[in-house]
C-alpha positions as CSV (number, residue, x, y, z in Angstrom):
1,X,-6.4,3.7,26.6
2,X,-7.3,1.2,23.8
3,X,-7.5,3.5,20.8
4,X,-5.1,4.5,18.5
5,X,-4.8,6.3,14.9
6,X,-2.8,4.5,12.6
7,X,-2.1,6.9,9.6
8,X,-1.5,5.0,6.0
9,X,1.3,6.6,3.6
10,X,2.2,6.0,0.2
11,X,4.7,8.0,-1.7
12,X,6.1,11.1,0.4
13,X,8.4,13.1,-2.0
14,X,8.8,16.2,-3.8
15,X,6.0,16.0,-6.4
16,X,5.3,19.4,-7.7
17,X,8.0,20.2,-10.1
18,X,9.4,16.5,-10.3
19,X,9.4,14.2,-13.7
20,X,5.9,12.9,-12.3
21,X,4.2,15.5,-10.9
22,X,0.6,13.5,-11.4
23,X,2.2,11.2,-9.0
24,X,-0.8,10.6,-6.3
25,X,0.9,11.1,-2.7
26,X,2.5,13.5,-0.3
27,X,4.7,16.6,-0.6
28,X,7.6,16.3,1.8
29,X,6.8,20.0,3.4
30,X,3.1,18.2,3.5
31,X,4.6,15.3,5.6
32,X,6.9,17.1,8.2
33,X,3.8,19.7,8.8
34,X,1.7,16.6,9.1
35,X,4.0,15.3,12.4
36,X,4.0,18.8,13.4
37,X,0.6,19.1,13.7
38,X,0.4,15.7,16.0
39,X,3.1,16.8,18.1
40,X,1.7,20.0,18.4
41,X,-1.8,18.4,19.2
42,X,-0.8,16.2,22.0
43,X,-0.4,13.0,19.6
44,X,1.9,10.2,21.1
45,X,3.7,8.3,19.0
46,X,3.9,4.6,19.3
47,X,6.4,1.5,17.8
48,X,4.4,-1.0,16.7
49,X,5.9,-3.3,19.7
50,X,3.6,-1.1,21.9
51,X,0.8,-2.4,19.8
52,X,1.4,-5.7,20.1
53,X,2.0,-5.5,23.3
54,X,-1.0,-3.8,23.6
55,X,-3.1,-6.8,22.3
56,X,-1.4,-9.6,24.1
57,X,0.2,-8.4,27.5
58,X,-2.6,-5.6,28.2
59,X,-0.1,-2.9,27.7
60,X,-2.1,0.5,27.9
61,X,-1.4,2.9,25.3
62,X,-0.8,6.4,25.7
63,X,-3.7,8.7,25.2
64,X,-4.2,9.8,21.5
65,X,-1.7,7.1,20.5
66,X,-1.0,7.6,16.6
67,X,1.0,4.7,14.8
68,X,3.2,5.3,11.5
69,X,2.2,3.1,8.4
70,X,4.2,3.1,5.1
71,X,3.6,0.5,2.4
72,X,5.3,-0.9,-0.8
73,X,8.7,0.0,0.4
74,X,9.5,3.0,-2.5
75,X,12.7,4.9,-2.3
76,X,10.6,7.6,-0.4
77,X,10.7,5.5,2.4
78,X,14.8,6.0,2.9
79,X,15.6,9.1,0.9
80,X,12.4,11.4,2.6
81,X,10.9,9.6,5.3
82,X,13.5,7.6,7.6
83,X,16.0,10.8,8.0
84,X,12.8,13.0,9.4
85,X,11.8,10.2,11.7
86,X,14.7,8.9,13.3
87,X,15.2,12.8,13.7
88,X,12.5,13.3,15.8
89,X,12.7,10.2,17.4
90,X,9.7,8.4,15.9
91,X,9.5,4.9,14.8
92,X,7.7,4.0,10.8
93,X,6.4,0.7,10.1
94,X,8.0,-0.2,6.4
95,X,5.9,-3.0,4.8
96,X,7.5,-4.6,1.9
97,X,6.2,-6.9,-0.6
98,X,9.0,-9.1,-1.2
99,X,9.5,-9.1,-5.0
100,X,10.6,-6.2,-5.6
101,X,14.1,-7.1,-3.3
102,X,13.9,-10.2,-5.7
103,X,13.3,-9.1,-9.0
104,X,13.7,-6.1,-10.8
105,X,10.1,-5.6,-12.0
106,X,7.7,-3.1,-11.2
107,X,4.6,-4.3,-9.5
108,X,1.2,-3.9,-11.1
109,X,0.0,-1.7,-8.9
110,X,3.0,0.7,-9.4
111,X,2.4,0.2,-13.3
112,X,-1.1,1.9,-12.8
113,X,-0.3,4.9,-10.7
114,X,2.4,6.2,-13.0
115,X,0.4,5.3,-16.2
116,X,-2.2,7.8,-14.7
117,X,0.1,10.2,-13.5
118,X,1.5,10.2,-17.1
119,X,-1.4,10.5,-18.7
120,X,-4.0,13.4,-17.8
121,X,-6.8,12.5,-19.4
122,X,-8.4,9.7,-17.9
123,X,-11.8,9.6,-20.4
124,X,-9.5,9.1,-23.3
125,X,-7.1,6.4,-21.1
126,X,-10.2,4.6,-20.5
127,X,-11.3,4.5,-24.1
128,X,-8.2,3.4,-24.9
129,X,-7.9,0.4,-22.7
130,X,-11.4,-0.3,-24.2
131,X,-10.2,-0.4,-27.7
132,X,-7.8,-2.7,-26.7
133,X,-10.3,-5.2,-24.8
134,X,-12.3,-4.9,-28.5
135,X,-8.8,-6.4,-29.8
136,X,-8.5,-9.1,-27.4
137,X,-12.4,-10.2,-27.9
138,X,-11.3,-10.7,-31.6
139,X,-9.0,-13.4,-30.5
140,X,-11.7,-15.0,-29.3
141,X,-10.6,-14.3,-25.7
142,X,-13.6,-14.7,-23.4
143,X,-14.3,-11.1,-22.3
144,X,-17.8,-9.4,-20.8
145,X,-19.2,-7.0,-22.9
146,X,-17.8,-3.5,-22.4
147,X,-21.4,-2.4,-21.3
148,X,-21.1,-5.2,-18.3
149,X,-17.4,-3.9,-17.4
150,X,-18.6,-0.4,-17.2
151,X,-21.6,-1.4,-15.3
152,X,-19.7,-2.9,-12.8
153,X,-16.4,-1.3,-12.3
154,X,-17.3,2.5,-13.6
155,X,-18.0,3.6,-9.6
156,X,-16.7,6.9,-8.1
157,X,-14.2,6.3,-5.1
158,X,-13.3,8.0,-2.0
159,X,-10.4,9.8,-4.0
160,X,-10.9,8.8,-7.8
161,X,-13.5,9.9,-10.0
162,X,-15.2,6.4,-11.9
163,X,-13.1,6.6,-14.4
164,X,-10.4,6.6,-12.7
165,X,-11.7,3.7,-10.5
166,X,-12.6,2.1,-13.8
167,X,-9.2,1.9,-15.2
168,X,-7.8,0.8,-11.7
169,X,-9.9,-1.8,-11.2
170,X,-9.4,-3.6,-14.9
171,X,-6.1,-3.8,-14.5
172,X,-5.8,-4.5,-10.7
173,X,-7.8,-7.7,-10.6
174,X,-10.9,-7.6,-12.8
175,X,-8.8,-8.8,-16.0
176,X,-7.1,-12.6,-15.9
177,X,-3.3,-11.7,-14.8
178,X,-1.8,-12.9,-18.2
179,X,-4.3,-10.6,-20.3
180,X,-3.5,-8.0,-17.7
181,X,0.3,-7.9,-18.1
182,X,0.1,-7.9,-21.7
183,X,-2.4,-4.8,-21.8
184,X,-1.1,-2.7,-18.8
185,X,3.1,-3.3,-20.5
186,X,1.5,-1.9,-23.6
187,X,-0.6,1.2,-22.1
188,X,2.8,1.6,-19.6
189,X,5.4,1.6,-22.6
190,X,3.0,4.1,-24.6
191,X,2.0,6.3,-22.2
192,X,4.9,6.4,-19.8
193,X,7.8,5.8,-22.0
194,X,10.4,4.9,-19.4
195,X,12.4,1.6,-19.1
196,X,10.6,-0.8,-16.6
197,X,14.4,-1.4,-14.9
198,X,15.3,2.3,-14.7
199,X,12.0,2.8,-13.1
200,X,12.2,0.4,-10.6
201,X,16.2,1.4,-10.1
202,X,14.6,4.7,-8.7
203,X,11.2,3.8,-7.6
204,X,12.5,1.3,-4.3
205,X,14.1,0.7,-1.4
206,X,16.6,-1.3,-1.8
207,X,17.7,-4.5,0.7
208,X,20.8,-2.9,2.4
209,X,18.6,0.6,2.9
210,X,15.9,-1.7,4.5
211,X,18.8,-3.4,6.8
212,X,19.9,-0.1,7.8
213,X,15.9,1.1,8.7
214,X,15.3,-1.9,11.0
215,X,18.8,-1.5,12.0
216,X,18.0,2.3,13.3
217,X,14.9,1.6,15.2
218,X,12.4,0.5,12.2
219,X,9.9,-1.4,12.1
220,X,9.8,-3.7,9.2
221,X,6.7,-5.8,8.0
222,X,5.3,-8.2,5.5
223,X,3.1,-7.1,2.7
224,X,3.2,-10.2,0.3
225,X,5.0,-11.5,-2.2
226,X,3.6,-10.1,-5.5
227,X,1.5,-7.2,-3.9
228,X,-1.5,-10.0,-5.1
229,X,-5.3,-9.2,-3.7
230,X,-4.7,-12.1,-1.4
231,X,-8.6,-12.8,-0.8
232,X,-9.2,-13.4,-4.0
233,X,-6.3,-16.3,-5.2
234,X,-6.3,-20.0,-4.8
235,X,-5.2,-21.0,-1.1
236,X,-2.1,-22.6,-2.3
237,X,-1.4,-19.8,-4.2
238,X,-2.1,-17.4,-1.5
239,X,-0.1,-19.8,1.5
240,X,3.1,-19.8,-1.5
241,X,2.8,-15.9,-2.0
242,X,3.1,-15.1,1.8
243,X,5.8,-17.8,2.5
244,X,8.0,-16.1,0.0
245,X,7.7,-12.7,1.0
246,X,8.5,-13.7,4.7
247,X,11.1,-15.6,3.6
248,X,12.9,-12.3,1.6
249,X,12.6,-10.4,5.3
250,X,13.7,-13.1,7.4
251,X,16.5,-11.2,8.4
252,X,14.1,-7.9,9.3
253,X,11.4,-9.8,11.0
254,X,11.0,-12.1,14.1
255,X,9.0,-15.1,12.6
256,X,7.3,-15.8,15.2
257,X,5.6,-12.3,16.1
258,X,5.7,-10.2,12.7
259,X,2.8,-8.3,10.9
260,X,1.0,-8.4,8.2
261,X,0.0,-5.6,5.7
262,X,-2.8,-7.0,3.3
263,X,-2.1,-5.8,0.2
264,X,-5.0,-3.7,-1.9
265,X,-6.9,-4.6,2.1
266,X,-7.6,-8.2,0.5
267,X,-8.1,-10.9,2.9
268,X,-10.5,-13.5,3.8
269,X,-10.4,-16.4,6.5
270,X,-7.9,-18.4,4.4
271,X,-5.5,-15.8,4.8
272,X,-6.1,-14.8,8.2
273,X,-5.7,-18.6,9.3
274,X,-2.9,-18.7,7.2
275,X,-0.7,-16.0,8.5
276,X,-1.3,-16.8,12.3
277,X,-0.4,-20.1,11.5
278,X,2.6,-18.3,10.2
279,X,3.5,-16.5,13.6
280,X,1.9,-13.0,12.3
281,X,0.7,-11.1,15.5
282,X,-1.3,-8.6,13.8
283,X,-2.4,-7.1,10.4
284,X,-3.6,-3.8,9.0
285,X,-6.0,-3.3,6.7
286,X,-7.5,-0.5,4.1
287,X,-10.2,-0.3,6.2
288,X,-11.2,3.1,7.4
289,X,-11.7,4.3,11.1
290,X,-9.9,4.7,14.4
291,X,-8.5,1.4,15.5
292,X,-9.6,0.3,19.4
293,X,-8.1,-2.7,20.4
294,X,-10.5,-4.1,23.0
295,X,-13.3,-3.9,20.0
296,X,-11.3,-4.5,16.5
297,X,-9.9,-7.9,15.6
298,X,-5.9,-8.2,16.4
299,X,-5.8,-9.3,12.5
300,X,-8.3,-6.6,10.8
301,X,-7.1,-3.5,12.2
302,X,-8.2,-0.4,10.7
303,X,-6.4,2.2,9.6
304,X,-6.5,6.7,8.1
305,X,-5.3,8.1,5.0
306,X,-2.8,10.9,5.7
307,X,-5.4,13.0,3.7
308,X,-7.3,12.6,6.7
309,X,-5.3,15.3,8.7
310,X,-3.9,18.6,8.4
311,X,-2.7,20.0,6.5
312,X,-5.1,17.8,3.6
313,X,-7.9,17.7,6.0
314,X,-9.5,17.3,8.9
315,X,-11.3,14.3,8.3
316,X,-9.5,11.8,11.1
317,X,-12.5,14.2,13.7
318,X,-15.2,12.6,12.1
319,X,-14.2,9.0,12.8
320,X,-14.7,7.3,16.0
């Protein structure tokens, strides 16, 4: 067989009832009924070895292969996640974005979700972030109108209404990164009132947890440096980014047959020629469908959301 389902997870914790409960991811009943449910359905589980293998020594996979996927390396990962799969006997691939074993920050993107998990009301976040762009453009910072903004970032999403995908989107990468910071520490500090050091204290795995996963039968890739939309920075930039995130794992991954976990799904040929050139085997993207690996590309493999399948779903029948 040549296809396999590689699920994509996020945060897997106890949300309802918890200091965050707005928090976008997966109860931990939610998870262990999700591997039930693929056990019970004659899933096999895989290591990502087997699909490497599978690309480059014509190793078959098992029928209804399903592959584990867990990004940005949060606390989750080792408190809830690794203790049910080395349980069962099932191997999670851990992708890390290197800075936050490095620094004590909290990335961007983690900035976002709890600033919307904090705040309910998206229509009156939105206007707010608004207001402060109509601050900014009186510094004579060169902004598009609000009307151009909207028009092009104010889309409804897969998951996220458009406002939602609106605020997202300004302060992911439609904003310049030094206008960004300023505006998403100020929304984060107003709206979600914790220290950023305490918060990243309890929001990551840390490096000797990591050790210990890889050292228990974990898988352990690269996701970056800065969790940057890698498609969209300068090469040199981008080559620097992944060089230092590879070089925080270099005891957790062989450098010469790792993988790559493009953050946000942002890649172009600069980075694709730039990791192979690197020793990366393969990479996952946010790309949506059933990866086959005599048809998709060893370096844009595709990946489902575990709201794809029970108990969120059943949405993983409907791709092929």
């Amino acid at each position: 067989m040549s296809k396999v389902y590689i699920i994509m997870y996020h945060y897997v914790r106890r949300i309802r009832g918890s200091r965050y409960p707005g928090i976008k991811g997966l109860e931990t009943e939610d998870f262990v009924k999700q591997l039930d449910f693929l056990k019970e359905n004659d899933f096999s589980f895989i290591r990502a070895e087997d699909l490497i293998a599978s690309y480059y020594e014509g190793y078959k996979l098992p029928e209804r292969a399903v592959l584990l996927t867990f990004d940005d390396a949060y606390s989750d990962h080792f408190d809830t996640v690794f203790p049910i799969l080395k349980e069962r006997g099932i191997q999670g691939s851990f992708f890390v974005p290197g800075e936050i074993l490095d620094q004590r920050n909290v990335l961007p993107v983690n900035k976002i979700h709890f600033l919307l998990a904090a705040e309910a009301d998206h229509h009156m976040l939105k206007h707010k972030l608004l207001d402060i762009l109509d601050y900014f453009r009186g510094q004579n910072t060169d902004l598009p109108a609000d009307e151009l903004l909207l028009a092009e970032f104010e889309k409804p999403g897969k998951y996220d209404d458009k406002e939602t995908v609106f605020i997202k989107k300004m302060l992911q990468y439609a904003l310049p990164e030094a206008l960004r910071d300023i505006i998403l520490a100020r929304l984060f500090e107003e709206f979600v009132g914790v220290k950023e050091e305490a918060l990243w204290d309890e929001l990551y795995l840390k490096d000797y947890q990591m050790r210990l996963m890889k050292q228990s039968g974990m898988f352990i890739g690269a996701h970056g440096y800065h969790h940057y939309h890698l498609g969209e920075a300068p090469v040199e930039e981008m080559r620097k980014d992944i060089e230092k995130g590879l070089n925080i794992l270099r005891d957790c991954l062989d450098r010469n047959s790792w993988v790559m976990n493009y953050p946000y799904g942002s890649f172009n040929e600069q980075v694709e020629e730039t990791i192979r050139s690197l020793g990366a085997k393969l990479a996952v993207t946010t790309a949506v469908g059933i990866n086959d690996t005599e048809r998709n590309d060893a370096f844009h493999i595709s990946r489902l959301n575990t709201n794809d399948f029970p108990p969120k779903s059943l949405r993983f029948r409907e791709y092929r």
